[in-house]
N, C-alpha and C positions, 0 to 999 in steps of 0.2 A: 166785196173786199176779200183778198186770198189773207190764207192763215200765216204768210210771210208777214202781213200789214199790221197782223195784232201786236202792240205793244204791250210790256208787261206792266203789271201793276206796281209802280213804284210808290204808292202812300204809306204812308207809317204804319197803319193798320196791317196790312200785304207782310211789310216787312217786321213786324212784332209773330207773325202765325208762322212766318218764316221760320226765325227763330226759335219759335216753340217747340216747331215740327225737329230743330236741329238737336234742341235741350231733351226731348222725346228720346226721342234714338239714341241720343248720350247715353240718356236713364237705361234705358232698354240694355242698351251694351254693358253698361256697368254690373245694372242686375244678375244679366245670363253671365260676365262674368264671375262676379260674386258669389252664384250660384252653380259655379262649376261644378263642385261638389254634388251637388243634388243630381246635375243634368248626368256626372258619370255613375251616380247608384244608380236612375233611373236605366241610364244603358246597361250594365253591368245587371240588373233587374232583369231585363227582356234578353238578354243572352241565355239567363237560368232560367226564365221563363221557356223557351223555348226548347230547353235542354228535358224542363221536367215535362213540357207536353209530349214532346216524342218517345220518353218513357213508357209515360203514361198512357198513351196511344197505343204501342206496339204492346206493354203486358195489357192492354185490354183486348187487344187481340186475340194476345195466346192466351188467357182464360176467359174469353168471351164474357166481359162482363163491362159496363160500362165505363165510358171514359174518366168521371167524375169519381168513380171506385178505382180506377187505375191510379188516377194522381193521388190517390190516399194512397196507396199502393206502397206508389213509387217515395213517397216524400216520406211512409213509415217504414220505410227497407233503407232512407237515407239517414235518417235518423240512428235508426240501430247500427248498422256499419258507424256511423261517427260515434255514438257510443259505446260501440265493440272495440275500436281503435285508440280510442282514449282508455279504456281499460285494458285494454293491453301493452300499449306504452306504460302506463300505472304496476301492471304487474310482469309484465316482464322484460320490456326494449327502456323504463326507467333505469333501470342500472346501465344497460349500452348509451343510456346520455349520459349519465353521470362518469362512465370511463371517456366519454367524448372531453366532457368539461375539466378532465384531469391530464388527459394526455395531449388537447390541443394546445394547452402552454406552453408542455416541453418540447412539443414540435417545433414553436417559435423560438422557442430558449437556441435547440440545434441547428435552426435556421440560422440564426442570429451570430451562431457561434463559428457557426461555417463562411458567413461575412468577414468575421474578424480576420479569418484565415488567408481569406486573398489579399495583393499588395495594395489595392486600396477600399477592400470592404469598410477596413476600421476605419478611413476617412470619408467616406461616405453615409456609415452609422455617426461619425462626428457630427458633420453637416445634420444629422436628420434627431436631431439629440439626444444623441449615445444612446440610443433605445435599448430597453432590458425585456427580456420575458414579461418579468413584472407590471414597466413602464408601458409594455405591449396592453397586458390584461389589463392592466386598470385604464389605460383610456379606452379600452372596449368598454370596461365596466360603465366608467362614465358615460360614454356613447348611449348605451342603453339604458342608463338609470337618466338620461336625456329625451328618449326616446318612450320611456312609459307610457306617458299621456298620448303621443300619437298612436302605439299600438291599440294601447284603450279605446279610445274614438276610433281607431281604425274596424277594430271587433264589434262595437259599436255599429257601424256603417254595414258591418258583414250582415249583421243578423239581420239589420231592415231593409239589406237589400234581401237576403233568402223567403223574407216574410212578404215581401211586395212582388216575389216572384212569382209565391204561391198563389197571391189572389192573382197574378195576370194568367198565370197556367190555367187557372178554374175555369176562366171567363174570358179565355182569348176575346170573342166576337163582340163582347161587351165594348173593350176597351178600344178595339178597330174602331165599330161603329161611333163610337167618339172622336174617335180621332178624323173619320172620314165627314163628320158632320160639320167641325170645323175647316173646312178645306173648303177651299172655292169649286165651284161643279165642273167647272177647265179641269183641274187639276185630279179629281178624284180616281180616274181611270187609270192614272200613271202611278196615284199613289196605293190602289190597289196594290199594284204590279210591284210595285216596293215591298210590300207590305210580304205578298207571297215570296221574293224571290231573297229576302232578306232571312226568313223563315228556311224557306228552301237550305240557304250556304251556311248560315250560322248550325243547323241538324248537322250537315256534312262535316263540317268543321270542327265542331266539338265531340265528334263518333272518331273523329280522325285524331285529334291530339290526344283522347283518352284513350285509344290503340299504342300511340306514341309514348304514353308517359307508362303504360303497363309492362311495354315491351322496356324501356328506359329503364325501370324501377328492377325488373328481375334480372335484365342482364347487369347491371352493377351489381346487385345483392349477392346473384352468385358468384360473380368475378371476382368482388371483395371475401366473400369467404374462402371460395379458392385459394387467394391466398396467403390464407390465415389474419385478416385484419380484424381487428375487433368493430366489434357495432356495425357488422355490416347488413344486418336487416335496417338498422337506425338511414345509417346513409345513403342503402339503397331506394328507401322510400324517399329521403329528402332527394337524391337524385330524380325521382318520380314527378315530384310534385315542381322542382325546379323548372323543369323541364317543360312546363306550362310556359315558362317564360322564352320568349326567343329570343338566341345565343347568347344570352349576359346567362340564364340558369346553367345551361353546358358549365359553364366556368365556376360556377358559384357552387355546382353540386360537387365539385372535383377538390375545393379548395381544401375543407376537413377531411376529406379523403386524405389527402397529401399529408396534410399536419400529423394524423393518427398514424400514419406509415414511418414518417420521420421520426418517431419515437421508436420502432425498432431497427430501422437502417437505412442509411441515403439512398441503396439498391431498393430496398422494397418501394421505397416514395417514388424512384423510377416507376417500379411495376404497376406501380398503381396507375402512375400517370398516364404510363400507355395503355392501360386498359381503360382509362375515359377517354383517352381520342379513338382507340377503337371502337370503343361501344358506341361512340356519336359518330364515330367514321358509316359504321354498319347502319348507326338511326338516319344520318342523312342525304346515303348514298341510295340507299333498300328500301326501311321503312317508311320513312317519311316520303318520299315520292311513291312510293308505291300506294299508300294511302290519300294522300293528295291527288293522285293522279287523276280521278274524277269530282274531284271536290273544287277548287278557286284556281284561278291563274293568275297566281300571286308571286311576281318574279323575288327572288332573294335580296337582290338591293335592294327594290323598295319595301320588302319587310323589315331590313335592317334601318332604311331612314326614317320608316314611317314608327319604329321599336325608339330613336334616336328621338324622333320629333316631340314627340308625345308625351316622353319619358320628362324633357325639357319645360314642355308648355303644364303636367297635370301630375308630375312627380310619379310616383309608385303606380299608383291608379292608371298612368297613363301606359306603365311596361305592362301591365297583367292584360289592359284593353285594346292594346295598338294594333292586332292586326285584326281583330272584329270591326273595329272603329275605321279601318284601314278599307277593308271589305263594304264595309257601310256607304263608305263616303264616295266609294268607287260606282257603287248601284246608285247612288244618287244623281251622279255627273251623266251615268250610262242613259237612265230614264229619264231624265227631267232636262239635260243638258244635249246630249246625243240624240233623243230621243230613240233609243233605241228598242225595239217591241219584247213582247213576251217571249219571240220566238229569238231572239238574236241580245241576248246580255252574256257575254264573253266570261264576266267574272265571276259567274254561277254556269258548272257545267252539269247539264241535267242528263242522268242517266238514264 
């Protein structure tokens, strides 16, 4: 009898495991997504993981001294710099916030005021309800006395993702060899190859945006002290750090820029402005390709829909994560889908 002949099992029993199997998988999807959270510390986890092994690697090099001393190393030199930077915000870039927090309402006040002035500003501040400086800040204020708790939990998440990084850094081969034990023996050879080549672009990746965001952070710093803006170490760092983010930061580092400019003249608030499309003119035409250039082949649109997707499906977590998660899912489809070998994965260009 050919395997055309076999009929399926239609009895009750058949069709209740059926079911189970379907209530199973339900469960299954619910949980992973219920637990999205978790599943992006964990990623966000193995990004810094691998960020602080190749640290730790390279000073154990240049002092010749083991790896396991390197990541101490590294993660006691990260440490101090974070608490050399918060004392110095403390004692000296604290007043450059506090002139931020005083002059970006009157930026808004002159923005506001410079609406009125066209023939239909004041009708379209009507429509948007007469908004004031005031009415500005305070639903900022609100916004953010809204937003407490999720920063909260969010600094929260920070530290046990930084904490869970450091044990996967310690003990890279530990957590491989778990991962590869549960993997079917088909599969382990590809998921090696994952494993390395994921390692591989995520090092490149994060060498390449911290070039990005260093050169980002001082060409603003100087351009705004040029000229003459206040809090322009303040900005140019947040221009830095923005900058991590792709193309929504470009816009968001620029924004207090503008507001603190507008407080001394609608020409400075020009000058300012072209000096952030310059500086991201120079990061995106120069730097950043030129840094990239042997790092991912990661075309522009799909970092902007995979920045859009993301943002959508996993909020905030999803813009900081979208183009590792972007890169990840790309090696995924390349080895396991494409099958494509160690010698031929496109989206990691090995130097």
């Amino acid at each position: 009898m050919g395997t055309d002949d076999v009929k399926p099992d239609t009895s009750l029993g058949a069709f209740v495991k059926r079911c189970l199997v379907v209530l199973l998988l339900a469960a299954l999807a619910l949980a992973a997504w219920r637990l999205m959270n978790l599943t992006l510390l964990l990623f966000g986890a193995v990004v810094i993981a691998i960020g602080l092994r190749a640290g730790s690697q390279w000073f154990a090099r240049s002092a010749r001294i083991g790896t396991a001393a390197g990541l101490v190393v590294v993660v006691t030199l990260f440490l101090a710099a974070l608490g050399a930077t918060l004392w110095y915000f403390g004692s000296v870039a604290a007043d450059q916030v506090d002139e931020l927090t005083k002059q970006i309402p009157a930026g808004v006040d002159i923005l506001l005021r410079s609406l009125r002035s066209l023939p239909y500003g004041q009708f379209v501040l009507d429509k948007a309800g007469n908004a004031t400086a005031s009415g500005a800040t305070g639903w900022a204020g609100a916004a953010l006395a809204g937003a407490a708790s999720s920063v909260t939990r969010g600094l929260g998440y920070t530290v046990v993702c930084f904490v869970v990084a450091v044990y996967l850094a310690a003990q890279p081969e530990l957590y491989r060899k778990l991962c590869l034990r549960m993997t079917p023996s088909d599969y382990r050879a590809r998921t090696e190859l994952l494993f390395d080549k994921t390692d591989l672009i995520f090092r490149r990746w994060l060498l390449a945006r911290l070039v990005v965001m260093v050169a980002i952070g001082i060409m603003a710093a100087v351009g705004l002290w040029a000229l003459g803006i206040e809090a322009a170490i303040a900005l140019g760092l947040v221009g830095a750090l923005l900058t991590f983010i792709p193309f929504v930061g470009a816009i968001l580092a620029a924004v207090p820029a503008i507001l603190v400019a507008l407080t001394e003249s609608p020409a400075q608030a020009v000058l300012v402005l072209l000096l952030f499309i310059g500086v991201h003119f120079v990061e995106g035409n120069f730097i950043t390709p030129l840094v990239h250039a042997e790092v991912v082949d990661l075309p522009p649109v799909m970092t902007l829909l995979s920045t859009v997707g993301f943002t959508i499906l996993f909020g905030p977590s999803g813009v900081l994560l979208a183009v590792p998660l972007t890169l990840f899912l790309m090696l995924v489809v390349e080895i396991f889908y494409a099958g494509l070998s160690s010698e031929t994965t496109p989206v990691a260009r090995d130097c």
